[in-house]
The first five atom37 places (N, CA, C, CB, O) and aatype in JSON, in Angstrom:
{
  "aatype": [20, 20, 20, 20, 20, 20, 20, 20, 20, 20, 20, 20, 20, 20, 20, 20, 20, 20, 20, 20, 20, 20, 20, 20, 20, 20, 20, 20, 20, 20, 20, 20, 20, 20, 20, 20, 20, 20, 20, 20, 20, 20, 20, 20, 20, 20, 20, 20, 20, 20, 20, 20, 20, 20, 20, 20, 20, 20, 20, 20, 20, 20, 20, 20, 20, 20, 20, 20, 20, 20, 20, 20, 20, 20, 20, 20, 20, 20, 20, 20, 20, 20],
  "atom_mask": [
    [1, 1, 1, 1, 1],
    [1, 1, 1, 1, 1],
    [1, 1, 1, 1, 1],
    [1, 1, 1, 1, 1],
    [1, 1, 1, 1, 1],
    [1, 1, 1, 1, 1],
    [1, 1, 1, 1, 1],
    [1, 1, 1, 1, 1],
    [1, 1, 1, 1, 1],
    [1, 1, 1, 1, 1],
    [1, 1, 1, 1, 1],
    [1, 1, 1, 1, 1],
    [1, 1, 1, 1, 1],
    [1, 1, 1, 1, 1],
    [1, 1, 1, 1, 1],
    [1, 1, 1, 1, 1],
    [1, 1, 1, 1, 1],
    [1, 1, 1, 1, 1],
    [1, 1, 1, 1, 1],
    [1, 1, 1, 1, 1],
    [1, 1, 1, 1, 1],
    [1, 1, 1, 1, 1],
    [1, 1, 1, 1, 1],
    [1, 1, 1, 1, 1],
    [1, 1, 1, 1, 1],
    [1, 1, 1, 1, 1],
    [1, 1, 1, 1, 1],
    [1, 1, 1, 1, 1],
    [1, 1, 1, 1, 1],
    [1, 1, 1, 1, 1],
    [1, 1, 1, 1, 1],
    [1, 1, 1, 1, 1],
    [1, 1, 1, 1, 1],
    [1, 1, 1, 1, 1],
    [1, 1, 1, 1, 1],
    [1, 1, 1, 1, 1],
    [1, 1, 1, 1, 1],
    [1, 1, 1, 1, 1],
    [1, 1, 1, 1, 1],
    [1, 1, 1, 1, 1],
    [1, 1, 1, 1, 1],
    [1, 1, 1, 1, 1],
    [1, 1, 1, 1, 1],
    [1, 1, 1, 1, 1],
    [1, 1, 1, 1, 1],
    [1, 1, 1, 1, 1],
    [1, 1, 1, 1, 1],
    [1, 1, 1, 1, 1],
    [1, 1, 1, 1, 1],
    [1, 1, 1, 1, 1],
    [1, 1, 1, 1, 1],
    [1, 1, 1, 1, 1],
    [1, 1, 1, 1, 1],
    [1, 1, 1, 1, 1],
    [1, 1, 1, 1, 1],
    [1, 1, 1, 1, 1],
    [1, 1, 1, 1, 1],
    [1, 1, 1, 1, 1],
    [1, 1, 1, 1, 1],
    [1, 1, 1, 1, 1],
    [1, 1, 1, 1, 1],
    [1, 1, 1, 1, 1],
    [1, 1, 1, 1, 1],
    [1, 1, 1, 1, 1],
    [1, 1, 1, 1, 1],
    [1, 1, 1, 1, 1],
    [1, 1, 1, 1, 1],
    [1, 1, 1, 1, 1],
    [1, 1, 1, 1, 1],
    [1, 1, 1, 1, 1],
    [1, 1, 1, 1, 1],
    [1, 1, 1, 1, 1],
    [1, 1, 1, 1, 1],
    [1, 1, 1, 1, 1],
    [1, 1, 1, 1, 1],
    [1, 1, 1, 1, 1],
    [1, 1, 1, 1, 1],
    [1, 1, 1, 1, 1],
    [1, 1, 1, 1, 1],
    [1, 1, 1, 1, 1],
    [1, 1, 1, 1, 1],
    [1, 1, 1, 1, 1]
  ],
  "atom_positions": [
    [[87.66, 106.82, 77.42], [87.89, 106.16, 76.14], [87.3, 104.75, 76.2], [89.42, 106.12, 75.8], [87.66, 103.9, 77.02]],
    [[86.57, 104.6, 75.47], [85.68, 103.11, 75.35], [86.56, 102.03, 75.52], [84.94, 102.82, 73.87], [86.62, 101.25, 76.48]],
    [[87.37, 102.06, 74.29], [88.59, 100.8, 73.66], [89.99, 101.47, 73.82], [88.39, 100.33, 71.72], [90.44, 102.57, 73.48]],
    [[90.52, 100.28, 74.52], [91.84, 100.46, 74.91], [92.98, 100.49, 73.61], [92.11, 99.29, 75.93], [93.98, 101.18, 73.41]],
    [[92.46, 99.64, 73.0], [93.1, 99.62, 71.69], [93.13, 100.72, 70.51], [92.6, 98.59, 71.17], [93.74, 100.66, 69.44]],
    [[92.39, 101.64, 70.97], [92.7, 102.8, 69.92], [94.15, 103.33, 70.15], [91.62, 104.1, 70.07], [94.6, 103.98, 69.21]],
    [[95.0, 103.16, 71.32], [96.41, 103.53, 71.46], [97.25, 102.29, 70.43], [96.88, 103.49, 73.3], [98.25, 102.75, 69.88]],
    [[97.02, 101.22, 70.19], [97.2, 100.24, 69.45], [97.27, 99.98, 68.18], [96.65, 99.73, 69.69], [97.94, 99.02, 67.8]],
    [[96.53, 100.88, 67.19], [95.89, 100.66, 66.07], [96.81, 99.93, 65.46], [95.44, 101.75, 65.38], [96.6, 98.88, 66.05]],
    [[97.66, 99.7, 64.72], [99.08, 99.5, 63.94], [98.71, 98.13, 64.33], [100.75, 100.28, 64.46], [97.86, 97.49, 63.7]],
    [[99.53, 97.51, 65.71], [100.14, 96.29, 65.71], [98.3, 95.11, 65.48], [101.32, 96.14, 67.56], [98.07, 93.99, 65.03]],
    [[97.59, 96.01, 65.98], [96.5, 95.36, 66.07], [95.48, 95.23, 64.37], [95.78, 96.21, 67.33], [94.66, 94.36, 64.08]],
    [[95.87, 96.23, 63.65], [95.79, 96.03, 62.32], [96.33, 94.71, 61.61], [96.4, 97.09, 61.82], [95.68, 93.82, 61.06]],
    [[98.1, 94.87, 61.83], [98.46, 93.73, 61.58], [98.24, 92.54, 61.82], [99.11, 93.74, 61.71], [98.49, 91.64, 61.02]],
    [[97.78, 92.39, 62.87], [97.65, 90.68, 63.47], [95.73, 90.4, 62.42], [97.48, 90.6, 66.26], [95.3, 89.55, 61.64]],
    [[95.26, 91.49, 62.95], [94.17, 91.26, 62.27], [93.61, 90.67, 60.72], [93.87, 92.22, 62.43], [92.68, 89.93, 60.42]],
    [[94.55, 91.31, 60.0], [94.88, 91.07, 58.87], [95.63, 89.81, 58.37], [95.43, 92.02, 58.64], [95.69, 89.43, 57.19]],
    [[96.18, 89.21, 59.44], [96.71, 87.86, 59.03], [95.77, 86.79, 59.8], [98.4, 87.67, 59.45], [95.57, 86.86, 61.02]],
    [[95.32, 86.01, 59.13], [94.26, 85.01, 59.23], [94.94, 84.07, 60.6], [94.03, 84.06, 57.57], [94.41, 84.02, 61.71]],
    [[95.83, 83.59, 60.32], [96.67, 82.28, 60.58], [96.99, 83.23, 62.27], [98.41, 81.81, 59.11], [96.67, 82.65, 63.31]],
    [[97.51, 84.4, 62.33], [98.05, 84.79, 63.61], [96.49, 85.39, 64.11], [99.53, 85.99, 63.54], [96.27, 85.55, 65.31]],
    [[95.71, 85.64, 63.32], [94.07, 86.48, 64.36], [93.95, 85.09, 64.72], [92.19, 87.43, 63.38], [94.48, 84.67, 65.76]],
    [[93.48, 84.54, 64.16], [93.0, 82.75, 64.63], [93.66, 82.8, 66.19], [94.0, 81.09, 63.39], [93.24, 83.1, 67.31]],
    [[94.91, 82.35, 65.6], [96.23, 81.77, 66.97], [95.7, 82.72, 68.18], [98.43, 82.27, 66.53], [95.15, 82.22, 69.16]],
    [[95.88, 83.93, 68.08], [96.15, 85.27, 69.38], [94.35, 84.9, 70.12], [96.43, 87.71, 68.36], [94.06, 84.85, 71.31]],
    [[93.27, 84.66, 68.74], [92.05, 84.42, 69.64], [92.02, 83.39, 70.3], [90.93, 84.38, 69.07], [91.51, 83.51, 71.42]],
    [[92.42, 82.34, 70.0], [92.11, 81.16, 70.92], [93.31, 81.1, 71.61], [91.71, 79.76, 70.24], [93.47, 79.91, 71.86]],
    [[94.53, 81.94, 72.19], [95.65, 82.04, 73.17], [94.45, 83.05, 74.34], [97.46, 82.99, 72.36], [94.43, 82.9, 75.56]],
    [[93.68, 83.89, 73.69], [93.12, 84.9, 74.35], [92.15, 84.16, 75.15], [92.58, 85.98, 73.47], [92.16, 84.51, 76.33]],
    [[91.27, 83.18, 74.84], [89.87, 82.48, 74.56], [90.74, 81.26, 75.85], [89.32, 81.84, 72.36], [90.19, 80.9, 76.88]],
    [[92.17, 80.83, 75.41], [92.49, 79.75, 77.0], [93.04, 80.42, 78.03], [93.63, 78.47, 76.87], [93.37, 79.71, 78.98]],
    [[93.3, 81.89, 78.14], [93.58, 82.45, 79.17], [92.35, 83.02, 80.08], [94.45, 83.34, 78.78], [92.12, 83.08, 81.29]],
    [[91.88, 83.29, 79.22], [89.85, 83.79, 79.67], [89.37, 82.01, 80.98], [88.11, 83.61, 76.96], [89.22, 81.85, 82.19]],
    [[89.33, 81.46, 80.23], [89.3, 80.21, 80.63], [89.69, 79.84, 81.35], [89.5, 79.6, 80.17], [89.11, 78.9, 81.9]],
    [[91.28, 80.44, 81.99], [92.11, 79.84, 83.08], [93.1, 79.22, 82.62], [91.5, 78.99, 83.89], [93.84, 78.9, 83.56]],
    [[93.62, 78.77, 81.33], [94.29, 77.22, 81.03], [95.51, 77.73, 80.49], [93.42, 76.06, 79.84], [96.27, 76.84, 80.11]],
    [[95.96, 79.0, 80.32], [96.87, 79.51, 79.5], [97.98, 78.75, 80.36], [96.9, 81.2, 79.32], [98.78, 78.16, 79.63]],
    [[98.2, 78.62, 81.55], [99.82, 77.92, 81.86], [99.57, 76.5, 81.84], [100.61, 78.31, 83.49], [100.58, 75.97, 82.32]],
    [[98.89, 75.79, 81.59], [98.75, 74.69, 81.07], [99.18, 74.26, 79.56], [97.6, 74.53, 81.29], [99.55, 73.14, 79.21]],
    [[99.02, 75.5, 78.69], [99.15, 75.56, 77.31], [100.49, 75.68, 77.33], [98.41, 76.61, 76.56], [101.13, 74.67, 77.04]],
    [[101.12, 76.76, 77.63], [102.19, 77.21, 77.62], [103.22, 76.0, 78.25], [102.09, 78.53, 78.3], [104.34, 75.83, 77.76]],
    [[102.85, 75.37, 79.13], [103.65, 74.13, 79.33], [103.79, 72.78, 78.39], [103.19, 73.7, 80.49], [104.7, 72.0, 78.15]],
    [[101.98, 72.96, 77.83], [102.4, 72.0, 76.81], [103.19, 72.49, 75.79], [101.36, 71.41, 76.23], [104.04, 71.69, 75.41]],
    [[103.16, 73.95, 75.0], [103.93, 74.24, 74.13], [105.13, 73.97, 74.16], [103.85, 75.17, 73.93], [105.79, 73.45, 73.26]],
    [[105.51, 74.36, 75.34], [107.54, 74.23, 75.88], [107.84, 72.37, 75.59], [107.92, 74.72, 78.52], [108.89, 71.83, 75.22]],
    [[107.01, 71.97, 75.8], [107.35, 70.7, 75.5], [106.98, 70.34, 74.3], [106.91, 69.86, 76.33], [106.52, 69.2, 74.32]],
    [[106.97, 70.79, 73.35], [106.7, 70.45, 71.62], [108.14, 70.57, 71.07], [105.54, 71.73, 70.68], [108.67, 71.69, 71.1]],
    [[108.58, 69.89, 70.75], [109.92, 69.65, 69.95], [109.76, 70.48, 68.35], [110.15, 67.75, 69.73], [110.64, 71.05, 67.71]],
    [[108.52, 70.33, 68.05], [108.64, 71.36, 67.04], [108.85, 72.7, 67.02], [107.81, 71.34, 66.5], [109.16, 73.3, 65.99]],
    [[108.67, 73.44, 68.46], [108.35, 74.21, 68.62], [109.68, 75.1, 69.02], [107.35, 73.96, 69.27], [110.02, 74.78, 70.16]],
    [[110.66, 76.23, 68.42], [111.89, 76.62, 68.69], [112.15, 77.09, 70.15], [112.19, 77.6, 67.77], [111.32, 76.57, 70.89]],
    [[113.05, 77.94, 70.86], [112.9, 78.73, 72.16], [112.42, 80.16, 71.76], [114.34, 78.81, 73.02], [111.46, 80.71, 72.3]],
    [[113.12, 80.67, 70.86], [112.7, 82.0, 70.26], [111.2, 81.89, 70.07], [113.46, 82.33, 68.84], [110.58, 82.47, 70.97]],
    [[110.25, 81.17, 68.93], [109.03, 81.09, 68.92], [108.41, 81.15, 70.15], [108.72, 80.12, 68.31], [107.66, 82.04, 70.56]],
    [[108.85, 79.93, 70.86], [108.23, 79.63, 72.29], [108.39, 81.13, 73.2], [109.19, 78.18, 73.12], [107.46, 81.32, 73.99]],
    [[109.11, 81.84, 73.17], [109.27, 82.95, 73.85], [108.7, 84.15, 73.27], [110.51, 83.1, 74.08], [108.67, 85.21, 73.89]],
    [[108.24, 84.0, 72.02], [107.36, 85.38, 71.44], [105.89, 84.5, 71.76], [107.71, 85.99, 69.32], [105.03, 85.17, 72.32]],
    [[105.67, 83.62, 71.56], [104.19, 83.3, 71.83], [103.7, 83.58, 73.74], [104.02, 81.38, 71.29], [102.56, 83.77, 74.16]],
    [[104.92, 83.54, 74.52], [104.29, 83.36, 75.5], [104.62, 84.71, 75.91], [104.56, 82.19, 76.29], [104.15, 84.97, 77.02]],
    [[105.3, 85.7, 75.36], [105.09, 86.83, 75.93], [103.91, 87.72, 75.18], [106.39, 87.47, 75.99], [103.4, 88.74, 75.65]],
    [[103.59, 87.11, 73.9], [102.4, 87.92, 73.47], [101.12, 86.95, 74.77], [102.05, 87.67, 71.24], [100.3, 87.46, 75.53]],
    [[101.46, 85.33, 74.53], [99.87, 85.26, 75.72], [99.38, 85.58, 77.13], [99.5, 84.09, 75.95], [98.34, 85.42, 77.77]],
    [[101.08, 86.32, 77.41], [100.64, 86.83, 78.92], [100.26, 88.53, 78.91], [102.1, 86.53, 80.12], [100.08, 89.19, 79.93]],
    [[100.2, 89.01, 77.59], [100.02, 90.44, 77.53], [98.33, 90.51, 77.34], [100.98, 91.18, 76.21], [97.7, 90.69, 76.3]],
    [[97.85, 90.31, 78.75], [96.35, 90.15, 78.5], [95.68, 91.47, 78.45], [95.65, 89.28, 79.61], [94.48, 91.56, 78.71]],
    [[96.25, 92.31, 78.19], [95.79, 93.54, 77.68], [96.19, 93.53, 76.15], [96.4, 94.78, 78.51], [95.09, 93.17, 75.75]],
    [[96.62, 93.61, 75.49], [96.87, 93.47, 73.85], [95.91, 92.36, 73.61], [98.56, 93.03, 73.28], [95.18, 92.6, 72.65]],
    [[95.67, 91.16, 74.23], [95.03, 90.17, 73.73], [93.38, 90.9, 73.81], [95.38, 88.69, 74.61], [92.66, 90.95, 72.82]],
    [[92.92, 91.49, 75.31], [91.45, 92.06, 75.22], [91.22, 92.9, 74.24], [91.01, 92.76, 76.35], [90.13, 93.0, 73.67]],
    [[92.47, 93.7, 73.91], [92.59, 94.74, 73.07], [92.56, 93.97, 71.46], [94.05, 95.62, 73.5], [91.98, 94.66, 70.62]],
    [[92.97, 92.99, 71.08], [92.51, 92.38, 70.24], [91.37, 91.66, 69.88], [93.1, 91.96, 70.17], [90.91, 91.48, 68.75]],
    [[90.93, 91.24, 71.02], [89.61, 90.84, 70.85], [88.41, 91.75, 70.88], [89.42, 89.97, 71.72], [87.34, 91.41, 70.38]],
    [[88.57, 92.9, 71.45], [87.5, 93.93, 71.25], [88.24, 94.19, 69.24], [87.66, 95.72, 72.82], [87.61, 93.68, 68.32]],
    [[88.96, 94.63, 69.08], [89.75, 95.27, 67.67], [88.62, 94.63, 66.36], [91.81, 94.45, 67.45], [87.97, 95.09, 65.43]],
    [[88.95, 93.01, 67.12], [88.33, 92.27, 65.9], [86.78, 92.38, 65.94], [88.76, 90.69, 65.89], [86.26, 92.53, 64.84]],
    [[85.94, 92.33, 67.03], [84.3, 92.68, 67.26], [84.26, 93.47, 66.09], [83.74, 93.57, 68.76], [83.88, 93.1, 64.98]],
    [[84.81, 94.94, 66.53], [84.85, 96.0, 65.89], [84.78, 96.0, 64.71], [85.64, 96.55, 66.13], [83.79, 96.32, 64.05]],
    [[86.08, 95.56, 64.19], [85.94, 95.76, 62.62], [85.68, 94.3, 61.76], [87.44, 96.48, 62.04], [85.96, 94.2, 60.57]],
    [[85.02, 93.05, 62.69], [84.78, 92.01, 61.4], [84.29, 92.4, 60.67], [84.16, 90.94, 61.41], [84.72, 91.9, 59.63]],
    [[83.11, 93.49, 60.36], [82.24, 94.02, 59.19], [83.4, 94.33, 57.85], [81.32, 95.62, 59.76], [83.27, 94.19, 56.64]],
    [[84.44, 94.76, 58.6], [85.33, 95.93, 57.71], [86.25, 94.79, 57.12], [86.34, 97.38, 58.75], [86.43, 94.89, 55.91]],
    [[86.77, 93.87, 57.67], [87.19, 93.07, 57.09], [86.69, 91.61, 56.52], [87.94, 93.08, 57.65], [87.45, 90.91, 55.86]]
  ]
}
């Protein structure tokens, strides 16, 4: 199977479809590629704006670096379509 994300379709539809969270998940994807994701994630924990609940769905979606590749191939795929 080429793309891992065809087991995915659904959640990966959704994120896709929202501007504000494709943005966010690519560049969470784009500083883990990079190396910097626990750097981020430390600065996040320290943002006062930032709740524990939020802080704890963002960092368990940025350590799921399979949903994130799987999103970033998703979106290649279908920018035409969307």
């Amino acid at each position: 199977m080429p793309y891992a994300w065809t087991q995915q379709l659904e959640p990966l539809e959704l994120v896709s479809r929202n501007a504000s969270a494709r943005e966010l998940l690519l560049r969470v994807a784009s500083i883990a590629e990079d190396g910097g994701l626990e750097g981020f994630l430390a600065e996040l924990a320290r943002d006062d704006a930032i709740d524990a609940a939020t802080f704890a769905a963002v960092e368990d979606v940025a350590r799921n670096r399979p949903f994130l590749r799987a999103l970033q191939d998703y979106v290649r795929a279908t920018r035409v379509l969307h």
